[in-house]
VMD Tcl script that builds the backbone (N, CA, C; Angstrom):
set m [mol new atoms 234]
animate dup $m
set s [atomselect $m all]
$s set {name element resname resid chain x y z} {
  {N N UNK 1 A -9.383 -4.192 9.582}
  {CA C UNK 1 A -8.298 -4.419 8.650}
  {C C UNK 1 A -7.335 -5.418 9.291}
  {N N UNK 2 A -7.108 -6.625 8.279}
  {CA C UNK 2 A -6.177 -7.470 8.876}
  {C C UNK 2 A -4.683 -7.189 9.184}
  {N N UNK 3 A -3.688 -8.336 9.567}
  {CA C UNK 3 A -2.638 -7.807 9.707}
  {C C UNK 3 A -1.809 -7.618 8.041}
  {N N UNK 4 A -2.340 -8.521 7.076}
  {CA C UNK 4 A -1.603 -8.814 5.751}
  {C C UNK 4 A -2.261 -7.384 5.328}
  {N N UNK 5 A -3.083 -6.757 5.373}
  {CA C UNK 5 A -3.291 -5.468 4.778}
  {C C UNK 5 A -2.990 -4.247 5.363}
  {N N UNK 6 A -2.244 -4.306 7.116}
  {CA C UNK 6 A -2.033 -3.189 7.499}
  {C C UNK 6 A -0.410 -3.209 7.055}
  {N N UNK 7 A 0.337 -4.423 6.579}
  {CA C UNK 7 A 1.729 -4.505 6.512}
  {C C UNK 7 A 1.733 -4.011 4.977}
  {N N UNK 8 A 0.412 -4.737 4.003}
  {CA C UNK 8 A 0.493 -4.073 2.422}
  {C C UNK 8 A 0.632 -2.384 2.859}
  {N N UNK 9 A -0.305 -2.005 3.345}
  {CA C UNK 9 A -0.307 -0.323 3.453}
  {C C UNK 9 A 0.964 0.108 3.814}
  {N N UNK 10 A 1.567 -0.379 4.856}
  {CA C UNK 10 A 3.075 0.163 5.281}
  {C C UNK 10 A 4.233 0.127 4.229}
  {N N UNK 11 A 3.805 -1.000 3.364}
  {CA C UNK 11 A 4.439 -1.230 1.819}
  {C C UNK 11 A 4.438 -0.515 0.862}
  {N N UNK 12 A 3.181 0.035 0.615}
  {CA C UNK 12 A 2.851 0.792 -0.291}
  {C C UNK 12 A 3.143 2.257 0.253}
  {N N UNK 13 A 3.309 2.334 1.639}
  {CA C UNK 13 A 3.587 4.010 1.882}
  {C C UNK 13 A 5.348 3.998 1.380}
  {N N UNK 14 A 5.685 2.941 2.167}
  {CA C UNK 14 A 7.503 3.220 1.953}
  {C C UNK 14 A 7.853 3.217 0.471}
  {N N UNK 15 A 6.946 2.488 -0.801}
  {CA C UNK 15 A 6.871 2.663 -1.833}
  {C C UNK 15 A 6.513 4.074 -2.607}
  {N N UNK 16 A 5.734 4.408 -1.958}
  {CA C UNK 16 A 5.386 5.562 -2.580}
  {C C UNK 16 A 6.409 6.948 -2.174}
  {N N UNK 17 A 7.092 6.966 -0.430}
  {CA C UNK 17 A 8.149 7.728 -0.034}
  {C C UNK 17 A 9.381 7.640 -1.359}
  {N N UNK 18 A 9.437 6.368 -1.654}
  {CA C UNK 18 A 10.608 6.039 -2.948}
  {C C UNK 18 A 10.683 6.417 -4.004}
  {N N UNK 19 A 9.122 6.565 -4.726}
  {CA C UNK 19 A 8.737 7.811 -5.707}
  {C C UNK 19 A 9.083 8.949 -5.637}
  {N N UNK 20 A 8.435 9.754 -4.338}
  {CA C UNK 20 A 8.807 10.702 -3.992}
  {C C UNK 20 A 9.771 11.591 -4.190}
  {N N UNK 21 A 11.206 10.554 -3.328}
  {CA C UNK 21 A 12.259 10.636 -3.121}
  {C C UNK 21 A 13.062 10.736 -4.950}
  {N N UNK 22 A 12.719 10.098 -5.316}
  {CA C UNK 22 A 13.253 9.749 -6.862}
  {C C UNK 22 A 12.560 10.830 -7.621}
  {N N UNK 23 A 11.634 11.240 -7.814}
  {CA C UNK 23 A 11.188 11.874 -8.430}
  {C C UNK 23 A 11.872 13.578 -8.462}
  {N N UNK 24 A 11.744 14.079 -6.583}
  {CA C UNK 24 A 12.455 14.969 -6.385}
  {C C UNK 24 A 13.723 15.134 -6.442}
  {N N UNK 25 A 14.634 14.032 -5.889}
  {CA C UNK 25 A 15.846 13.922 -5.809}
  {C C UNK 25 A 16.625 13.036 -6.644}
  {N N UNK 26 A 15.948 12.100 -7.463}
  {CA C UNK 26 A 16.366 11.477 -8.426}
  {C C UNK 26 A 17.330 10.467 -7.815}
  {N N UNK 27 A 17.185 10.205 -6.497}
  {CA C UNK 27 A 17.718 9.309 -6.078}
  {C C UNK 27 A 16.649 7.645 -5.508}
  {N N UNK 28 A 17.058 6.617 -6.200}
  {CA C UNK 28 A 16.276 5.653 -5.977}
  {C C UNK 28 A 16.559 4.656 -4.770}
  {N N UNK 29 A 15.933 5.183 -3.491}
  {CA C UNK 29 A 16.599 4.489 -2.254}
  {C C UNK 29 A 16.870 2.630 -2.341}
  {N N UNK 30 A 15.662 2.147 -3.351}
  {CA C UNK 30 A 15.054 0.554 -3.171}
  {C C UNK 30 A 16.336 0.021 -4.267}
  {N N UNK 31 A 17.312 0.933 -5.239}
  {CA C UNK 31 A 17.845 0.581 -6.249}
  {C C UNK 31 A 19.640 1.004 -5.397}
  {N N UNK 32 A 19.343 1.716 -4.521}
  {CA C UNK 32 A 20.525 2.155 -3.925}
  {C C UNK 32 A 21.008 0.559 -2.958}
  {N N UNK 33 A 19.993 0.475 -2.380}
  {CA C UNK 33 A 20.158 -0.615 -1.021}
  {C C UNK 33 A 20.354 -2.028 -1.752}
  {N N UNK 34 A 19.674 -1.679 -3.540}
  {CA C UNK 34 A 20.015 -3.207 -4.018}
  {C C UNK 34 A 20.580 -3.685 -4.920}
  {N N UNK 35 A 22.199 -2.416 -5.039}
  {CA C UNK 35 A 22.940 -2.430 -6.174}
  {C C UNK 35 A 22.650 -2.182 -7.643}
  {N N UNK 36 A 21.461 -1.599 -7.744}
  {CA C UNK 36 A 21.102 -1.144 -8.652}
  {C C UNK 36 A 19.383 -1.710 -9.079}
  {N N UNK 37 A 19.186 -0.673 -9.859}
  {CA C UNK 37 A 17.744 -1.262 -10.344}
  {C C UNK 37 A 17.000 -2.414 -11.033}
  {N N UNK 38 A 18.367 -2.919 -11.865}
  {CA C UNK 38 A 17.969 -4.664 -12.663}
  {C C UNK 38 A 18.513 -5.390 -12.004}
  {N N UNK 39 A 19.187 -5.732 -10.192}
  {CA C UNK 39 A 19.353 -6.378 -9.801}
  {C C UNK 39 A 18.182 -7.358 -9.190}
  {N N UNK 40 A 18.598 -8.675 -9.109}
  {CA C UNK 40 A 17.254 -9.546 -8.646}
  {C C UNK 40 A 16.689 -8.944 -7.500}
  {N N UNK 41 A 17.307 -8.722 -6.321}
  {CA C UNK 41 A 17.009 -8.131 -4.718}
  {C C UNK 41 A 16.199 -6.932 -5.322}
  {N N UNK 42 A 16.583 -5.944 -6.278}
  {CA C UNK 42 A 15.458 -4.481 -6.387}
  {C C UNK 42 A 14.021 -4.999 -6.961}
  {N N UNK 43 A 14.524 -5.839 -8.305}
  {CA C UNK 43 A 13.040 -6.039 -8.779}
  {C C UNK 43 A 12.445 -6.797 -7.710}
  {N N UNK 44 A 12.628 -8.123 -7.107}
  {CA C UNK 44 A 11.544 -8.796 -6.330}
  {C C UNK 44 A 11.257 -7.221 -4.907}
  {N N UNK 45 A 11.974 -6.381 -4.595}
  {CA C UNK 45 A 11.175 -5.450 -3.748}
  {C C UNK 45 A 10.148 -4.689 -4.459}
  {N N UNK 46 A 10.397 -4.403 -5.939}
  {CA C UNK 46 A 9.484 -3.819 -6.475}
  {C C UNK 46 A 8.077 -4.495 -6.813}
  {N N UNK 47 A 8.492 -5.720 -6.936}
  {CA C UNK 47 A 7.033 -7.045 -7.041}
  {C C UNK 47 A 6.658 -6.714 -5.965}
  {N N UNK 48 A 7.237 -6.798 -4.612}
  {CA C UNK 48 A 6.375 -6.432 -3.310}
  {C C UNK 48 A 5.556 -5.600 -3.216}
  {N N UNK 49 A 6.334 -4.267 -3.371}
  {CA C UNK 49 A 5.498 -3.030 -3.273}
  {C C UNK 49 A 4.172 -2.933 -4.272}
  {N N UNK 50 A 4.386 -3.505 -5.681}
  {CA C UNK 50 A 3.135 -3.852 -6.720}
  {C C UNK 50 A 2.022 -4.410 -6.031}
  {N N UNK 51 A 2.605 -5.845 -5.471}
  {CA C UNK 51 A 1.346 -6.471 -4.963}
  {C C UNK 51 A 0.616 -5.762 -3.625}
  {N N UNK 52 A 1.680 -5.156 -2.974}
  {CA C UNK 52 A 0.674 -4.586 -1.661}
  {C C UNK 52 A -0.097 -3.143 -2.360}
  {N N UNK 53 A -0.044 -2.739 -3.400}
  {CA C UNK 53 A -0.482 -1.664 -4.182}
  {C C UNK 53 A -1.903 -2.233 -4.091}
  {N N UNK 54 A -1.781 -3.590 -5.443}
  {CA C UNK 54 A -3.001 -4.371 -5.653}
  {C C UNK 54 A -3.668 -4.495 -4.289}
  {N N UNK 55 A -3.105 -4.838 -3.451}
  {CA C UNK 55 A -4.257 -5.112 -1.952}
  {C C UNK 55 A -4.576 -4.249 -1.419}
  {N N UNK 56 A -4.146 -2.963 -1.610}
  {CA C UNK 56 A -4.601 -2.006 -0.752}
  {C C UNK 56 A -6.065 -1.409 -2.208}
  {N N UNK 57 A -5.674 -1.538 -3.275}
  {CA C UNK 57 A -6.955 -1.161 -4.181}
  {C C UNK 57 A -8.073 -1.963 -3.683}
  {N N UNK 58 A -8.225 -3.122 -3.424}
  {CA C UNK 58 A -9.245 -3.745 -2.879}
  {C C UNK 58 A -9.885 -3.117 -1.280}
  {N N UNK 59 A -8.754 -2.496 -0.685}
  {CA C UNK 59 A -9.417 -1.887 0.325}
  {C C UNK 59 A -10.121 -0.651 0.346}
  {N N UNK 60 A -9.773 -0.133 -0.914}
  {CA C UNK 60 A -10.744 1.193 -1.455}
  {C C UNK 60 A -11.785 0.791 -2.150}
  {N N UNK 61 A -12.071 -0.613 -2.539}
  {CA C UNK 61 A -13.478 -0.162 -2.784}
  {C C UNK 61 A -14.240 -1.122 -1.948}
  {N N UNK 62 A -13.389 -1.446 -1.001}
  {CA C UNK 62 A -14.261 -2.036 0.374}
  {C C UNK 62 A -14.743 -0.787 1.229}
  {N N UNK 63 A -14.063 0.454 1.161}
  {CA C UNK 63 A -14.208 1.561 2.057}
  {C C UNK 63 A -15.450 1.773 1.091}
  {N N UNK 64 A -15.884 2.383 -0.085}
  {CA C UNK 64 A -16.394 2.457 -0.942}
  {C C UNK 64 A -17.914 1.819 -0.694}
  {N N UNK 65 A -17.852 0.540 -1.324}
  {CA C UNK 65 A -18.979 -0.544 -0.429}
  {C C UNK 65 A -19.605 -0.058 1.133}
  {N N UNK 66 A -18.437 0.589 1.672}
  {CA C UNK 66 A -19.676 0.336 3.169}
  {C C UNK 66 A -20.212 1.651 3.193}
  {N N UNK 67 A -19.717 2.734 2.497}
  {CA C UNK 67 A -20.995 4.109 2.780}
  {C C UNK 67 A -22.061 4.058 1.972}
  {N N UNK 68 A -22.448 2.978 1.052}
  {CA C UNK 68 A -23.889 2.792 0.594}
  {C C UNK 68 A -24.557 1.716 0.868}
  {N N UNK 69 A -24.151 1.434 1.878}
  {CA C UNK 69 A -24.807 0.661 2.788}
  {C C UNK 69 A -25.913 1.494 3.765}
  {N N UNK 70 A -27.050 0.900 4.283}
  {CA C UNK 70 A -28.189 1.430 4.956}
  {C C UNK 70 A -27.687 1.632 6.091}
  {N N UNK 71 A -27.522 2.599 6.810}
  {CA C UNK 71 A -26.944 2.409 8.135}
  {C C UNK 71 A -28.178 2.570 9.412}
  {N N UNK 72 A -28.866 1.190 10.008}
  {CA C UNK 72 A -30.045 1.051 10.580}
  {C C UNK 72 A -29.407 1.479 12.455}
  {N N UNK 73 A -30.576 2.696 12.911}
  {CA C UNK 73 A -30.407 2.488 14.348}
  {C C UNK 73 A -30.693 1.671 15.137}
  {N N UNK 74 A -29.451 1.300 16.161}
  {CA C UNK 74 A -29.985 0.119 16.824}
  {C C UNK 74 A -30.935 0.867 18.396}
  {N N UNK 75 A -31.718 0.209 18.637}
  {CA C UNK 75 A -33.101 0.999 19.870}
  {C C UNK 75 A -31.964 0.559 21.427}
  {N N UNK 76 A -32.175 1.554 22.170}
  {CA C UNK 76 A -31.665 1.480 23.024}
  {C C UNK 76 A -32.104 0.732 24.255}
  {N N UNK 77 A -31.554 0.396 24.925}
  {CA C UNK 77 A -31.950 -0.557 26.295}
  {C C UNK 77 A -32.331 0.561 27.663}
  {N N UNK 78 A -33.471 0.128 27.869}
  {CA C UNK 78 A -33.904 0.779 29.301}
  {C C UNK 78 A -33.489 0.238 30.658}
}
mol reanalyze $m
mol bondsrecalc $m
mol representation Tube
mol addrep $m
């Protein structure tokens, strides 16, 4: 996993903590830090967190892809 997809994942976790957080507590940390929720600064964080969403879906069905793959033993060295 590259570095642009281990930083999407760290994106998408602190995104999803923000759900969380909002959901239970009804408090929106990404709308708190950016004066509110229709401010320009909240939505472009929320475009962020979208797109590292989208990149991390591509890494599930790359995980996906490699367990039906043949997995051949390699012969050992004497």
């Amino acid at each position: 996993m590259g570095k642009v997809h281990k930083l999407a994942l760290a994106i998408t976790i602190i995104g999803a903590l923000n759900w969380g957080v909002a959901g239970i507590f009804r408090f929106d940390v990404v709308a708190q830090f950016a004066g509110g929720f229709a401010e320009p600064l909240a939505r472009f964080i929320y475009i962020i967190i979208g797109i590292s969403g989208l990149l991390n879906l591509g890494l599930l069905f790359d995980q996906s892809r490699n367990r039906h793959e043949e997995i051949v033993p390699v012969p050992e060295k004497a």
